[in-house]
Each structure stands twice: as structure tokens, then as C-alpha cells.
TORKOL-4160 file (C-alpha; in steps of 0.2 Angstrom, whole numbers, padded with zeros to 4 digits, m for minus):
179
<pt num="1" X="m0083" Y="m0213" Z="m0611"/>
<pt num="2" X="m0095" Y="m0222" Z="m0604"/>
<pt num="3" X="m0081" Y="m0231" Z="m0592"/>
<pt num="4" X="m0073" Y="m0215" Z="m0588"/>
<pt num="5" X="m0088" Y="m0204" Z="m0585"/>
<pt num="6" X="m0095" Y="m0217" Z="m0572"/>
<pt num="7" X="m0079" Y="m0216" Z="m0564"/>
<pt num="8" X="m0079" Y="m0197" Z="m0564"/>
<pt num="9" X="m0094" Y="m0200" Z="m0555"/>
<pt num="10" X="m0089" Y="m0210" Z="m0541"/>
<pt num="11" X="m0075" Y="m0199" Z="m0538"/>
<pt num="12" X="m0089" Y="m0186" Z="m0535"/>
<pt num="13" X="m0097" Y="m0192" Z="m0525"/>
<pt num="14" X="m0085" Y="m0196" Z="m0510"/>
<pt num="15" X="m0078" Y="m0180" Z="m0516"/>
<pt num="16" X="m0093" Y="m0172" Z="m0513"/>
<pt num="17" X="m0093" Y="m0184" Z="m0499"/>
<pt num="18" X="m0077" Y="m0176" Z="m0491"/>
<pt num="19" X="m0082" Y="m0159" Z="m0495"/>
<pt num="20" X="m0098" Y="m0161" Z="m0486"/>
<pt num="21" X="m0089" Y="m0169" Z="m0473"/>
<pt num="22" X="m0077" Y="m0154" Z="m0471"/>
<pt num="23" X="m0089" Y="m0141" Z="m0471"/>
<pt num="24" X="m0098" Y="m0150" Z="m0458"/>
<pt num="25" X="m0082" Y="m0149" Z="m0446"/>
<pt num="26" X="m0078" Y="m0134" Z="m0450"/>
<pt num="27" X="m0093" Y="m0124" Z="m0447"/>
<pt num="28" X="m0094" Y="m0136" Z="m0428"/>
<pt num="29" X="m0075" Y="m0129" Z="m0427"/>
<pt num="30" X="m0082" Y="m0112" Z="m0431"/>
<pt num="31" X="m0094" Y="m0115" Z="m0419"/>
<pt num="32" X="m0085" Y="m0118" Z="m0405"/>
<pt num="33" X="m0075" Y="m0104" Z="m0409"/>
<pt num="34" X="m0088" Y="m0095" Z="m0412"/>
<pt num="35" X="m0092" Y="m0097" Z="m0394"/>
<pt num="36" X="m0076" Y="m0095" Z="m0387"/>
<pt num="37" X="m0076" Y="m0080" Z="m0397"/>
<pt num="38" X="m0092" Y="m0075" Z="m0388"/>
<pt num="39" X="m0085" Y="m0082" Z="m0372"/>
<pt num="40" X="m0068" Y="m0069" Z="m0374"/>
<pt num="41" X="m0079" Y="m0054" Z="m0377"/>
<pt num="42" X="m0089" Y="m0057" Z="m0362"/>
<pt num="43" X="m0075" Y="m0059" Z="m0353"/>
<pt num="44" X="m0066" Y="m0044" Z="m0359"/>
<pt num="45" X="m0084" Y="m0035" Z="m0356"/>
<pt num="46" X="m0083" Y="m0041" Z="m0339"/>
<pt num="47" X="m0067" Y="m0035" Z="m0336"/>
<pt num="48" X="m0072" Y="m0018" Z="m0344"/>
<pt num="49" X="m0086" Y="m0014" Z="m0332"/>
<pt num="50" X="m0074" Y="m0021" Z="m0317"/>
<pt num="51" X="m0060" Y="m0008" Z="m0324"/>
<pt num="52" X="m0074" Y="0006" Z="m0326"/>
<pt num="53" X="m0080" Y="0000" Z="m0306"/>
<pt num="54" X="m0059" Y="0002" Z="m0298"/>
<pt num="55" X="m0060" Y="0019" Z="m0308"/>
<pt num="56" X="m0075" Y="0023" Z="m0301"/>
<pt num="57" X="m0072" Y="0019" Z="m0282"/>
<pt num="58" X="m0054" Y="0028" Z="m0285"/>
<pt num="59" X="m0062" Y="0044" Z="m0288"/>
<pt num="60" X="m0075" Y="0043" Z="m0275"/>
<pt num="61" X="m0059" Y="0036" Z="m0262"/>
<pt num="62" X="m0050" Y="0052" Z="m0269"/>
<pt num="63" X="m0066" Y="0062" Z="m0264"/>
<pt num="64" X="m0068" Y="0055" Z="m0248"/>
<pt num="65" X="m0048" Y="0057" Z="m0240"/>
<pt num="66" X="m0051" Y="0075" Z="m0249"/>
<pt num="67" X="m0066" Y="0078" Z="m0236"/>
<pt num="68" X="m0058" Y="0068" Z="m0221"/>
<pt num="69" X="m0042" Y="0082" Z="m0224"/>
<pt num="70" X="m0055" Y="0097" Z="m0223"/>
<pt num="71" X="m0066" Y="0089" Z="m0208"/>
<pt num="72" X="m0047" Y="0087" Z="m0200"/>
<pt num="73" X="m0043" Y="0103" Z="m0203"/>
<pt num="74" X="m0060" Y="0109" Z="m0198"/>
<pt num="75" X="m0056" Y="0099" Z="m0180"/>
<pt num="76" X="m0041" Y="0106" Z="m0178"/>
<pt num="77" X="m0047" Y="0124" Z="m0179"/>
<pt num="78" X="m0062" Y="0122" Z="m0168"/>
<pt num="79" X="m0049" Y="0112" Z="m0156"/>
<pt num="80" X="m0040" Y="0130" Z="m0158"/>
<pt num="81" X="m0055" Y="0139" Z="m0155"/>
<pt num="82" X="m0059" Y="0126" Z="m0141"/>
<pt num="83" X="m0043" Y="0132" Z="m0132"/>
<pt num="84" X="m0043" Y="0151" Z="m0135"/>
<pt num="85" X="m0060" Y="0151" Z="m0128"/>
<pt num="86" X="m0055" Y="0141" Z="m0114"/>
<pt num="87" X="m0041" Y="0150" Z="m0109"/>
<pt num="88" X="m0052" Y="0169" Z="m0111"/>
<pt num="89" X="m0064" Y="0158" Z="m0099"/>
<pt num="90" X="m0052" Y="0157" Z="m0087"/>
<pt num="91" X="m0044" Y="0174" Z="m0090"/>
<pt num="92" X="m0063" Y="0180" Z="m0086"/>
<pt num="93" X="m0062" Y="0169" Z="m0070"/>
<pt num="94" X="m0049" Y="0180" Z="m0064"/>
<pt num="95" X="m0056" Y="0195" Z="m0067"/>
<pt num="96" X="m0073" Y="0191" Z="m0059"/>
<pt num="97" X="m0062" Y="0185" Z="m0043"/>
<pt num="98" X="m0052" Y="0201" Z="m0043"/>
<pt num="99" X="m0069" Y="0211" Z="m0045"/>
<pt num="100" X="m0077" Y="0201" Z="m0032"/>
<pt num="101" X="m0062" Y="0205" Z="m0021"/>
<pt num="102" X="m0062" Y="0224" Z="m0025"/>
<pt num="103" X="m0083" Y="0222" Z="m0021"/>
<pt num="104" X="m0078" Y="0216" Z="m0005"/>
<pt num="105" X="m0067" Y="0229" Z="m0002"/>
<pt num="106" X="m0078" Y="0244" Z="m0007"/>
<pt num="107" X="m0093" Y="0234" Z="0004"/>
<pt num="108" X="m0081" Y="0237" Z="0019"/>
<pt num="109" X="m0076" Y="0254" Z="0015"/>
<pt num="110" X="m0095" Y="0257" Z="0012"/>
<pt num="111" X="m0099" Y="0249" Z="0029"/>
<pt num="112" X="m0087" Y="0259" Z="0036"/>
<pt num="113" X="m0094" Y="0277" Z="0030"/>
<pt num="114" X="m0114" Y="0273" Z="0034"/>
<pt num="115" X="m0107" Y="0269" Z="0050"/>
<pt num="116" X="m0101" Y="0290" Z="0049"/>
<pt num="117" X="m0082" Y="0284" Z="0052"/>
<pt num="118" X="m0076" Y="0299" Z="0038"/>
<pt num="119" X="m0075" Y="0317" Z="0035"/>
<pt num="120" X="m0076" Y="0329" Z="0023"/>
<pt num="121" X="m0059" Y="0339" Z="0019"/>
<pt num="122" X="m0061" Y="0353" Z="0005"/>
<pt num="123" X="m0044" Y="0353" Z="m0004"/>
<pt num="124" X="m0034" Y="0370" Z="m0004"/>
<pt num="125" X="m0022" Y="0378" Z="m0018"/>
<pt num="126" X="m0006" Y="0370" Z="m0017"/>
<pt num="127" X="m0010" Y="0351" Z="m0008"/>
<pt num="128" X="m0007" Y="0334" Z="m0012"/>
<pt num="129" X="m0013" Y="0317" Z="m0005"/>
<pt num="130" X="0003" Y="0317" Z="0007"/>
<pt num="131" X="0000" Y="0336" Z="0014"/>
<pt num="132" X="m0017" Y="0331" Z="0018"/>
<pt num="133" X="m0014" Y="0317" Z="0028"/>
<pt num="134" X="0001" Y="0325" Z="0037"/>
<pt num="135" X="m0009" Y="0337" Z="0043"/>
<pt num="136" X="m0012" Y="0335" Z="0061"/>
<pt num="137" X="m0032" Y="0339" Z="0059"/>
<pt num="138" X="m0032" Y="0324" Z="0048"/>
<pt num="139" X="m0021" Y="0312" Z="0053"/>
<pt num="140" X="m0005" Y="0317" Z="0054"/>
<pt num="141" X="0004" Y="0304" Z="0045"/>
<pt num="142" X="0010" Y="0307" Z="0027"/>
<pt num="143" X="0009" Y="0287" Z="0024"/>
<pt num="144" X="m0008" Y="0286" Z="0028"/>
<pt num="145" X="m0011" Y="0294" Z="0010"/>
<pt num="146" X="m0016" Y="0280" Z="0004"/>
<pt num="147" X="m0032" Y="0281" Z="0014"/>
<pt num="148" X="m0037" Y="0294" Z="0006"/>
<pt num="149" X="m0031" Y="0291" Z="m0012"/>
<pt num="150" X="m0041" Y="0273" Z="m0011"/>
<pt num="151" X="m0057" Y="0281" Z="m0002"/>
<pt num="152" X="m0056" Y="0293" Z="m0016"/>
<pt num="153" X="m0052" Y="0283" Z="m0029"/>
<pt num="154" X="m0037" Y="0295" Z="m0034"/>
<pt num="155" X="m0023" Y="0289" Z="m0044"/>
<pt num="156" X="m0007" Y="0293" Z="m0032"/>
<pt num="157" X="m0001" Y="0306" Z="m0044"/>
<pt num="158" X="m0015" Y="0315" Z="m0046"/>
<pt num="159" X="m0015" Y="0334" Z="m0046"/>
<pt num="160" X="m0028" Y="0339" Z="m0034"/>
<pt num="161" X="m0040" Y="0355" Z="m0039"/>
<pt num="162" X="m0044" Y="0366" Z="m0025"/>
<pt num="163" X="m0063" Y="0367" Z="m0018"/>
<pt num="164" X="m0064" Y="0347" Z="m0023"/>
<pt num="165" X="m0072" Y="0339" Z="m0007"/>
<pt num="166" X="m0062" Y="0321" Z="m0001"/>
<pt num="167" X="m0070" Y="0311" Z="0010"/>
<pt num="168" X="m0058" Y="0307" Z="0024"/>
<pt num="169" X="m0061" Y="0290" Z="0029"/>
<pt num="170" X="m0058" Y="0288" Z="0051"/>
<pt num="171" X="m0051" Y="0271" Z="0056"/>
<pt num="172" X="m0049" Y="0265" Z="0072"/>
<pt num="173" X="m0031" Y="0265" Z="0079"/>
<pt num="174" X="m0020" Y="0252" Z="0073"/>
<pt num="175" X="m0030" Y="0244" Z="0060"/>
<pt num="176" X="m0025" Y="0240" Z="0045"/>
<pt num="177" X="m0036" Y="0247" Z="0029"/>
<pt num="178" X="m0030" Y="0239" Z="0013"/>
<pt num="179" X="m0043" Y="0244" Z="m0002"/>
């Protein structure tokens, strides 16, 4: 036994040896793996938070075209307003000429009656703008009705009501009155 029991022994030994050995390589193989373990996860961690960062800035790009098409629409309605008002601007331009015009007009005619170039004519039953003027006391032309009508400020149709007084505007001969 004593032969056997020694050689047991020695084959032990470097069996233990070996062992030792192998457990030494495989925990630095574990090791590394270990760390390129730990490498992978920071990695994939990495990726992660770059994932969660594209999502991110996709949703705030999403926000951001979603206002850029409210502020374009909001242009294109002030631009619409912008025009409108422009176009009553110069819709207002030509009213204030035309009243400017017809100021002008009525500072002539006013001119003209200070100056005591009218009459007074008291409207009878039965008389229109055109008997009035044909009459020879006044100025014995129909057509120069509109004289009268303008003076007055009478619409051309108008249905005169007797006792009204109209001021009969006198013009000099061959002038030409347009009010």
C-alpha cells in the first residue's frame, strides 16, 4: 500500500496542480468576459439613452413643424387681412376724393348764393323741377332743371309739395354749372 498510496499522492498533486491551474484560467476567462460583459451593457446602455434622445427630438421636430404650420397659417390670414384692409384703404381713398370733389362743388354753389346770385321760388300745386324751370320768370328752359334739382338737393324724381321754398340759383349766361 505503501507504494500505491505514494503514487495516489503524486497523481494529486499535479492533479490538484491542473485543477488549480484551470480554475486560475477560467476565472481570468471569466474575467475578461466579465468585462466584455460589462463592456456590452454599457454599450447597449449607451445605445438606449441615444434611442430615448432620436425619440425625444422626434417629438419636439413633430411639435416644432406643428407650430411652423399654425404660424404659416396665421401669415397667410394676416397677409389676407393685410390685403382686405388695403383694398378698403383705397376704397376709402376714393370716397374721400369723390367728397373732396362734391366739397368743392357745394364751396362754388355756396360762393355763388353769398354772392346773392339766387332766388327764392315757393312751389305751387301741381309743379315739377321741369315746370319750374320752363317758366319764363325763372329761366325759361326745362333742361336747366337740373340747377335746381342740384341747388336743392332733390332727387330728379321727386314729387314736390306745395308752399316748399327752392332756392333758384341765377347763373350768368352761358356758363356751365355742374354740381
Amino acid at each position: 500500500m505503501n507504494g500505491t498510496g505514494k503514487r495516489s499522492r503524486q497523481w494529486i498533486v499535479p492533479s490538484v496542480a491542473i485543477l488549480s491551474l484551470a480554475v486560475v484560467l477560467w476565472a481570468s476567462a471569466n474575467a475578461s468576459d466579465t468585462s466584455s460583459l460589462n463592456a456590452l451593457e454599457r454599450r447597449a446602455l449607451q445605445a438606449q439613452a441615444l434611442l430615448d434622445e432620436v425619440t425625444h427630438l422626434n417629438v419636439q421636430l413633430q411639435a416644432t413643424t406643428a407650430q411652423l404650420s399654425q404660424t404659416q397659417d396665421e401669415v397667410t390670414l394676416l397677409n389676407t387681412r393685410l390685403d382686405e384692409q388695403n383694398a378698403q384703404i383705397e376704397s376709402l381713398g376714393k370716397q374721400l376724393e369723390e367728397s373732396r370733389r362734391e366739397i368743392n362743388k357745394k364751396d362754388h354753389l355756396l360762393s355763388l348764393l353769398r354772392s346773392g346770385a339766387f332766388e327764392y321760388y315757393e312751389v305751387q300745386t301741381g309743379d315739377t323741377l321741369e315746370s319750374i324751370a320752363a317758366n319764363p320768370m325763372v329761366y325759361g328752359n326745362k333742361d336747366l332743371a337740373k340747377w335746381i334739382q342740384q341747388v336743392n338737393g332733390i332727387s330728379p324724381s321727386a314729387v314736390l309739395a306745395a308752399g316748399t321754398v327752392l332756392i333758384i340759383p341765377r347763373y350768368t349766361e352761358g356758363a356751365s354749372y355742374d354740381f
